[in-house]
C-alpha positions in Angstrom: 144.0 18.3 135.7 146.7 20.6 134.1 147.9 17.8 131.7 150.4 15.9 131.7 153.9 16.6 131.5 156.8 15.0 129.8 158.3 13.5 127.0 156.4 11.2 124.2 157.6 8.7 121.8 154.0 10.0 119.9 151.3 12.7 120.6 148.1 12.0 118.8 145.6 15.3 118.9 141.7 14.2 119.4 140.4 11.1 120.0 138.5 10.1 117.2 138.1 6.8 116.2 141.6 7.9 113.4 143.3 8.9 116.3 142.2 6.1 119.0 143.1 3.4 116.4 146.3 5.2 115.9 147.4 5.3 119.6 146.1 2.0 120.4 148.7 0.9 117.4 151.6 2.9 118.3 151.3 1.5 122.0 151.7 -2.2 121.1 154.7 -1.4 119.0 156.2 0.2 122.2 155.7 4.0 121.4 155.1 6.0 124.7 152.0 7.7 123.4 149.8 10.8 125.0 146.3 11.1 122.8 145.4 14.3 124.1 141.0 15.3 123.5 139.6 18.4 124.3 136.6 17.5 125.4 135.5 14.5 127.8 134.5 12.2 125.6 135.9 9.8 123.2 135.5 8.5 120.2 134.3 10.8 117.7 131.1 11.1 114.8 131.3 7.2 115.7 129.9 7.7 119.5 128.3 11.1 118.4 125.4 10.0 115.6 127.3 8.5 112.9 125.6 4.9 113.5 125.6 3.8 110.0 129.5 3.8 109.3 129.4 3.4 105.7 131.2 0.4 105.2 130.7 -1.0 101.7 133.1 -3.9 102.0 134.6 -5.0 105.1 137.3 -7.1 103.7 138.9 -3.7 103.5 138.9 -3.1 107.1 142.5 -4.7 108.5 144.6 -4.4 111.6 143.5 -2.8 115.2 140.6 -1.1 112.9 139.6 -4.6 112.2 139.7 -5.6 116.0 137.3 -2.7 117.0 134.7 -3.7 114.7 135.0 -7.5 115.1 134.4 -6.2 118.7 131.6 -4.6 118.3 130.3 -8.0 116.4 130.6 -9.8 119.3 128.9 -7.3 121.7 125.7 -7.8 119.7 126.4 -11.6 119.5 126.3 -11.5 115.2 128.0 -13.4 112.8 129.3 -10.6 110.4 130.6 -7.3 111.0 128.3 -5.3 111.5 128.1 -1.6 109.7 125.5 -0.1 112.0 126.3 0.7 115.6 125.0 2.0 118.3 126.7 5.2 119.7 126.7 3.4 123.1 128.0 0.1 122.2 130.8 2.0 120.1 131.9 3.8 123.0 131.8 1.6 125.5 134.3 -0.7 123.3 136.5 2.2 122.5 137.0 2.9 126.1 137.6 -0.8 126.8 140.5 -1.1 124.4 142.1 2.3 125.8 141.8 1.0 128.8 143.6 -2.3 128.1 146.4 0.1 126.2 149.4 1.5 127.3 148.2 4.6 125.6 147.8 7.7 128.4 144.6 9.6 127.5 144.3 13.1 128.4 140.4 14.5 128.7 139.5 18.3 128.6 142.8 19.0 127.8 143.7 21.1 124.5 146.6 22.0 122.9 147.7 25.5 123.3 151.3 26.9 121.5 153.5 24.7 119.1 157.1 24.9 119.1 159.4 23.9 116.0 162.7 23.4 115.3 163.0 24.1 111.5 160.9 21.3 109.8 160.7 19.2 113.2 158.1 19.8 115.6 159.4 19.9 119.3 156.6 20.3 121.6 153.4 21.9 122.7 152.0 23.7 125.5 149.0 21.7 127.2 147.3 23.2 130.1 150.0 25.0 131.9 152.5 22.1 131.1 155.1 22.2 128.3 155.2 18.5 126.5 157.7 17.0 124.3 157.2 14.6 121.2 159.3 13.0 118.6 156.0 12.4 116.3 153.2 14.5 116.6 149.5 13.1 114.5 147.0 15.5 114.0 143.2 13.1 114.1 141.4 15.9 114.3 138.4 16.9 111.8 139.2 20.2 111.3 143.1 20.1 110.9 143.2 21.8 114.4 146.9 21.0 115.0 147.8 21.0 111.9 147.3 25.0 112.1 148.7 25.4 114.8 151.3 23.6 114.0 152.2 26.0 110.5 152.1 22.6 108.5 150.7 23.7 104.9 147.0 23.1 104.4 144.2 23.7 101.7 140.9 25.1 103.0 138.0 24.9 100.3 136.7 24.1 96.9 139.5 23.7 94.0 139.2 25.6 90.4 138.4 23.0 87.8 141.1 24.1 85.8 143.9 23.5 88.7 143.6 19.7 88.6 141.5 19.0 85.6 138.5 17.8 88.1 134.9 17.3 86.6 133.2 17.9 90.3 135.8 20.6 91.4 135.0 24.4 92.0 131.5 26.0 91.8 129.0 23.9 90.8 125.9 24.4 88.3 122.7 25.7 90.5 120.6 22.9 91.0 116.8 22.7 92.6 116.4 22.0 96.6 113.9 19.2 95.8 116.3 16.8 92.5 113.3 15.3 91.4 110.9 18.6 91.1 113.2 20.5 88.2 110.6 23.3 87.4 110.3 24.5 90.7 109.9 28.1 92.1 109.9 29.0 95.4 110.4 32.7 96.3 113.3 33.2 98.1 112.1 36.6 99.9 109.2 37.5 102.6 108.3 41.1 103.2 111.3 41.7 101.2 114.5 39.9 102.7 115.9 36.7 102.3 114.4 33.9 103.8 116.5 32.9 106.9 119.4 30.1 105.5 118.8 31.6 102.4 122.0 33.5 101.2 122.6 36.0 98.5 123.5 35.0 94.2 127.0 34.5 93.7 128.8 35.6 90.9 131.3 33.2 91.1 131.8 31.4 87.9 131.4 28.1 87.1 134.6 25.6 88.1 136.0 28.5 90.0 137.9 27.8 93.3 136.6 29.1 96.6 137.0 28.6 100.6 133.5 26.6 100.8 133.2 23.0 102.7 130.7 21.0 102.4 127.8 21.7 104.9 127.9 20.1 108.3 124.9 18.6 110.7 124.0 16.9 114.2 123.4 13.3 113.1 119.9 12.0 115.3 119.4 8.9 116.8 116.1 8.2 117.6 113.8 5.3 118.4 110.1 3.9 118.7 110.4 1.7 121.0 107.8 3.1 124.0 110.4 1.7 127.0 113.7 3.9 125.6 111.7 6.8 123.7 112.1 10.4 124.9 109.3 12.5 123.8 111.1 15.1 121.0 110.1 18.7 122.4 110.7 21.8 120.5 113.2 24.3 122.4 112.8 26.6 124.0 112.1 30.5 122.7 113.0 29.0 118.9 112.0 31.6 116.1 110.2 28.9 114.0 109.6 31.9 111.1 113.1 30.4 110.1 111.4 27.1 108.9 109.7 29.4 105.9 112.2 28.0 103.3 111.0 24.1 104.4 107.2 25.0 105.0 107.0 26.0 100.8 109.2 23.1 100.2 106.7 21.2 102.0 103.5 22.7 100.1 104.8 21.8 96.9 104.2 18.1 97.6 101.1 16.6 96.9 101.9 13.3 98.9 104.3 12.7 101.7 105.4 8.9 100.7 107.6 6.6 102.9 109.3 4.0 101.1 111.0 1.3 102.9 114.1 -1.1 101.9 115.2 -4.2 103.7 119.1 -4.5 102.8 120.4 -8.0 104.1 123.4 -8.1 106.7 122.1 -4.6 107.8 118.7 -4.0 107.8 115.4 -1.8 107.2 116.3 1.3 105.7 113.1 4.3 105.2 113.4 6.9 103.0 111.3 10.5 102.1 112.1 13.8 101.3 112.6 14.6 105.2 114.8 11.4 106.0 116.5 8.6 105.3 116.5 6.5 108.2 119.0 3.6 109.0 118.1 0.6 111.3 120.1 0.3 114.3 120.3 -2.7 116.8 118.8 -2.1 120.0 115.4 -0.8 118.2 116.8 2.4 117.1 117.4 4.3 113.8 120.3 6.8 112.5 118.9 9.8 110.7 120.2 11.2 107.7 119.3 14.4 105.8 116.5 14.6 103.4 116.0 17.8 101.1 112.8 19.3 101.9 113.8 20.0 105.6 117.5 19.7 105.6 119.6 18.3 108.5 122.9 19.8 106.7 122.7 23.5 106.9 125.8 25.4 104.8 124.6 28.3 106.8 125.2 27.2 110.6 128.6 25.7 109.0 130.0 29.2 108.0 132.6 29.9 110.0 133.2 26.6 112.0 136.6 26.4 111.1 138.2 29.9 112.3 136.5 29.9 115.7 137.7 29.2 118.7 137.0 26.2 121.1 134.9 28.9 123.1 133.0 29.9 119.5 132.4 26.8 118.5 130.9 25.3 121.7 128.1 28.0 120.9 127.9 27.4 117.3 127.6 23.6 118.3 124.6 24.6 120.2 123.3 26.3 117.2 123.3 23.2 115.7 121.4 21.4 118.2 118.4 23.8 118.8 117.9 23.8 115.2 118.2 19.9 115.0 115.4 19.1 117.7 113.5 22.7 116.5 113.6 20.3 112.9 112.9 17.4 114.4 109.7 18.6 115.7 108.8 20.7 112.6 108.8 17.2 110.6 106.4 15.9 113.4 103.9 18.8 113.8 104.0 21.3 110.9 101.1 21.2 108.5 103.8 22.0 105.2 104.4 18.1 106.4 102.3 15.9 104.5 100.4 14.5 106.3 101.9 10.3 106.1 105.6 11.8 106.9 104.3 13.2 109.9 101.8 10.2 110.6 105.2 8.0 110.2 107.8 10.1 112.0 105.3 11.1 114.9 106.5 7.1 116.5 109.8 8.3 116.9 111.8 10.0 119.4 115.0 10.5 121.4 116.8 7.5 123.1 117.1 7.4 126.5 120.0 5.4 126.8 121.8 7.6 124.7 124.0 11.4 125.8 122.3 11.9 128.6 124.6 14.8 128.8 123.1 16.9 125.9 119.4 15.9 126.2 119.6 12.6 124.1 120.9 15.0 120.8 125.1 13.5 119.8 126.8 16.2 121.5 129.1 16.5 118.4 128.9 18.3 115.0 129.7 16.2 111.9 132.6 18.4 110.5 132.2 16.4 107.2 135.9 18.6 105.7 138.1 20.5 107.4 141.3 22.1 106.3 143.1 19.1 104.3 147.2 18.8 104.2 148.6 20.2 101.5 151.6 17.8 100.6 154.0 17.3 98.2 151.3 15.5 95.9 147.8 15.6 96.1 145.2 12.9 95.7 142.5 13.9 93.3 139.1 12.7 91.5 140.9 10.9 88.5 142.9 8.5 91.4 139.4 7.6 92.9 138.0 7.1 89.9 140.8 4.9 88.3 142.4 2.8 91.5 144.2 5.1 93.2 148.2 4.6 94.3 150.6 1.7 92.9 150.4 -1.7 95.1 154.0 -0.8 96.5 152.5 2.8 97.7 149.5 1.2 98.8 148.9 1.6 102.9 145.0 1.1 103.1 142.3 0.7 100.6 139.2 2.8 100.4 135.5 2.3 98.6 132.8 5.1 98.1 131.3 7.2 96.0 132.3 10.5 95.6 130.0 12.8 97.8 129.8 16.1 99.0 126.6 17.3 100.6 125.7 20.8 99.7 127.3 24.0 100.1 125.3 26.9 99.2 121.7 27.3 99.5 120.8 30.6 97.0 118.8 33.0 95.5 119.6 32.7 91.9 120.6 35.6 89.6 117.5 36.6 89.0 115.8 36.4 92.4 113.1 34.5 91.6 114.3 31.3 93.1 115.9 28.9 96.1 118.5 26.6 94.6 121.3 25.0 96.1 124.9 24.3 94.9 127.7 22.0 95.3 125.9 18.9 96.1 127.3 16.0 94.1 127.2 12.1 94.2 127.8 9.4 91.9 126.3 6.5 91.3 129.1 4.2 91.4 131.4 3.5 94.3 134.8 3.3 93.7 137.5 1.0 95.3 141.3 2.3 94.9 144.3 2.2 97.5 145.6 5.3 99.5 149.2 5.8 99.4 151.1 6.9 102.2 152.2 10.3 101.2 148.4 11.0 101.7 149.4 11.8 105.2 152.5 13.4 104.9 153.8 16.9 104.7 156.4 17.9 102.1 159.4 17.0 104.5 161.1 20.5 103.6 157.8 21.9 105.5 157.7 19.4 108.6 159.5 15.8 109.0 158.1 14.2 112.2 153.5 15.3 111.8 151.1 12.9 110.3 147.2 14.1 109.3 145.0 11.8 109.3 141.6 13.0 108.9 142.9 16.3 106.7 144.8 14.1 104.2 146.3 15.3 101.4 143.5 15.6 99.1 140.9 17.9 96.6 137.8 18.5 97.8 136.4 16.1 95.4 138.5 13.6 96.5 137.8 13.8 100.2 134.1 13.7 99.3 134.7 9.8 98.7 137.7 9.3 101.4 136.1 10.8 104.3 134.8 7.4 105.9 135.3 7.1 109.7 136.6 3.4 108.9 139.2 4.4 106.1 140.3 6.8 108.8 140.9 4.0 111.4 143.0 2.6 108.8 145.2 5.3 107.6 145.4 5.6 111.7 146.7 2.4 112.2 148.9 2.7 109.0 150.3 6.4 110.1 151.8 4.2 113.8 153.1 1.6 111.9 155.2 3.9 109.8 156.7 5.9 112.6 157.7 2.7 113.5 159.2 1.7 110.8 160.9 5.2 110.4 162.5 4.6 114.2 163.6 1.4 113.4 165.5 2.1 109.9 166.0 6.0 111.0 165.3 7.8 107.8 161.8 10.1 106.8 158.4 8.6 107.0 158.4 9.4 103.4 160.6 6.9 102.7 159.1 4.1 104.2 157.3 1.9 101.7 153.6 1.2 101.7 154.3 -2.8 101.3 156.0 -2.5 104.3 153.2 -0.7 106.4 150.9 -3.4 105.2 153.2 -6.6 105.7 153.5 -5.5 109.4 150.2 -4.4 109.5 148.8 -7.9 108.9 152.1 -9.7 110.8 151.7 -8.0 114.0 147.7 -6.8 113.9 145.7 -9.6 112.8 143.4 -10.8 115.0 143.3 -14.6 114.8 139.6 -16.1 115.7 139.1 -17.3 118.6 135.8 -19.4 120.3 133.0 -17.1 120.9 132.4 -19.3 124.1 135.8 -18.9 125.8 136.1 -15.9 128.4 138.2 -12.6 127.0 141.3 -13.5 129.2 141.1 -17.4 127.4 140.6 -15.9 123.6 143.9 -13.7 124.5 145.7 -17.1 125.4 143.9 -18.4 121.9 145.5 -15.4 119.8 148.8 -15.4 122.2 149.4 -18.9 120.7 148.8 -18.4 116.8 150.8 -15.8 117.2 153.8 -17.9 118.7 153.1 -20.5 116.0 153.5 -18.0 113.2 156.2 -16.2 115.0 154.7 -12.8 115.0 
């Protein structure tokens, strides 16, 4: 396929769940919409590793975003909405609620040129077809169209001083293992720097830089015998660059697995080499412990300047050292000796990408290059609520969080510390506002960004939640929408109308578990009559 030609009411780039949930949204409100994706697959971090989807109150979650995950509830048969899902189980529903769309999804198709018309837009070049679009959302991690496009964006840390931000800019050295403050480990052998290690910075404290925080290959893995693929290491993998993690390792005296039952989601075990999440279906969602890090600022250098081409190899970067990791945890003798007695049960899932050998086939690109708008959301709006209830489009609740960026040699070059790590212990609940999204209309009138809002770095550290970008999705159609019907800006469109349509056209009345899918849509096709929706 060459892609499609034509002319679009919308074109949404990637299909993430943002830019699914946006399409899907834009479709029932009669937009002719093209969600063009790169690769073959759908769906994102959210069919790609990301099991545990961080929702910390689902009353939050409203609209089409809302319909997905009460979707998913009734795949597993619960009673609540569940906030761990199965990579499989989240695809197979995204693909079911494309396919009952009007939305026309283009696979392994990418987006070449973009061609403006002052601060409009006007079309893109898409295989060796030239398509048009009135709207244009960028749902993309990385901000890919959003480059292309020559909308304004930010790229990196802030300086303290520039918005007055306590986490912003370089951050104070800390050590690779929190809890173990006085410890040294050499950062050289034979004389160079251990591999991931990188060089002392100079950079001063609070000062501003082009850093993101480190990216990853999310695991799922499983101990169930029936579904468990035996992890292998891979193949020719220079295991010397493990010499960072086996002194990490030899500093512990005990390897100790602690577990936590959290009710409404289940078992979660934690050590210095993982934290593991409890999936249904017997299976687990690994996230990154300190002493052998799944988040590597090293392999992350560079992500955002390469091309498709270069990033399909750094990708596979990414996954040798994943499984190489994997298997260190389970066979190195740095391990202690109960982590690897615990984590020797687990293994790949067969029923999940067979394509890439049972590893997600995506990175997590955790921050990408963020819109720089007219305002800019910052730590102090987190921290104290966030936009006025008239601005308000979606609301959000997190901590602020940024996974490291830097692992060092100090000044002195006596030590491995790492840098720019931060997370509080409070989560914060505030509302987005709409011009989150938006341009400054003197620099484009008709693009939306939904994963690269308008935000600091600190600030995207707590917004950065695959369900708050399902929502500013479904909240970035509704506003096109509105801005076709009343035919002014999007910027002008207030956020109490976004959410009064939102929740007059979007909500998804219950209906009988027992009654067939074509009978619940008869169920929600009447309360809708009733209340005149």
């Amino acid at each position: 396929m060459t892609g499609p030609c034509g002319s679009y009411d919308l074109v949404v780039y990637r299909a993430t769940p943002a830019g699914i949930i946006a399409a899907i949204t834009a479709s029932r409100l009669k937009l002719d919409c093209l969600l063009v994706e790169p690769t073959g697959r759908i769906g994102g971090m959210m069919t790609s590793g990301l099991n545990a989807a961080d929702i910390l109150n689902d009353s939050l979650i409203n609209g089409v975003a809302l319909e997905f995950f009460r979707n998913i509830r009734d795949e597993y048969g619960m009673s609540v909405l569940p906030a761990r899902i199965e990579s499989r189980i989240a695809l197979k529903v995204f693909r079911r609620m494309l396919a009952e769309s009007r939305v026309q999804l283009a696979l392994n198709n990418d987006i070449g040129a973009v061609t403006r018309q002052g601060a409009t837009i006007t079309s893109c070049m898409l295989g060796t077809e030239w398509v048009a679009g009135r709207w244009w959302m960028d749902a993309s991690y990385e901000g890919d169209l959003m480059h292309k496009a020559g909308v304004p964006f930010r790229v990196g840390r802030e300086a303290a001083d520039e918005f007055g931000e306590s986490f912003a800019g370089r951050q104070a050295f800390r050590p690779m293992l929190p809890w173990a403050s006085r410890m040294v480990i050499d950062p050289r052998q034979d004389g160079r720097l251990l591999a991931h290690v990188q060089p002392p910075s100079r950079t001063a404290l609070g000062a501003g830089d082009d850093d993101v925080q480190s990216y990853c290959i999310r695991p799922t893995l499983t101990a169930l015998p029936a579904n468990r693929v035996t992890i292998e290491p891979p193949r020719d993998f220079d295991f010397s660059q493990f010499e960072l993690f086996r002194r990490l390792g030899r500093s512990m005296r005990i390897g100790r697995v602690a577990a936590k039952a959290i009710p409404l989601l289940g078992t979660t075990w934690k050590s210095a080499y993982f934290n593991l999440a409890e999936l249904p279906g017997g299976k687990v969602d690994m996230n990154s412990g300190p002493a052998a890090p799944l988040n590597n600022p090293t392999l992350t250098r560079g992500w955002l300047d390469a091309t498709m081409a270069q990033r399909a190899e750094k990708a596979n970067e990414f996954a040798r050292y994943t499984q190489a990791l994997l298997w260190f945890i389970q066979t190195d003798v740095s391990v202690p000796q109960g982590v690897r007695d615990f984590f020797g049960a687990y293994g790949l899932p067969a029923d999940e990408y067979p394509e890439t050998g049972h590893l997600p086939p995506d990175v997590y690109v955790r921050e990408g290059r963020r819109l720089n708008g007219a305002r800019v959301f910052r730590q102090q709006d987190v921290e104290t609520g966030g936009a006025d209830p008239g601005d308000a489009i979606a609301e959000a609740k997190y901590h602020l969080d940024c996974k490291p960026v830097n692992w060092r040699s100090n000044h002195t070059g006596t030590n491995v510390v790492r840098e720019g790590m931060f997370f509080t212990q409070d989560a914060h609940r505030y509302s987005l506002p709409a011009w989150i999204l938006l341009p400054d209309p003197a620099a484009c009138r008709n693009f939306f960004s939904l994963c690269g809002v308008s935000a600091t770095h600190v600030a995207f550290g707590s917004i950065r939640m695959e369900p708050t970008w399902m929502e500013l999705g479904s909240a970035a159609a509704i506003i096109a929408h509105l801005a076709d019907q009343r035919g002014c800006l999007p910027h002008d469109i207030p956020g109490a109308d976004v959410r009064r349509l939102r929740d007059d056209r979007f909500y998804q009345w219950p209906a009988p578990k027992f009654l067939t899918a074509k009978l619940r849509e008869k169920v929600t096709g009447y309360y809708r009559r009733i209340a005149k929706v």
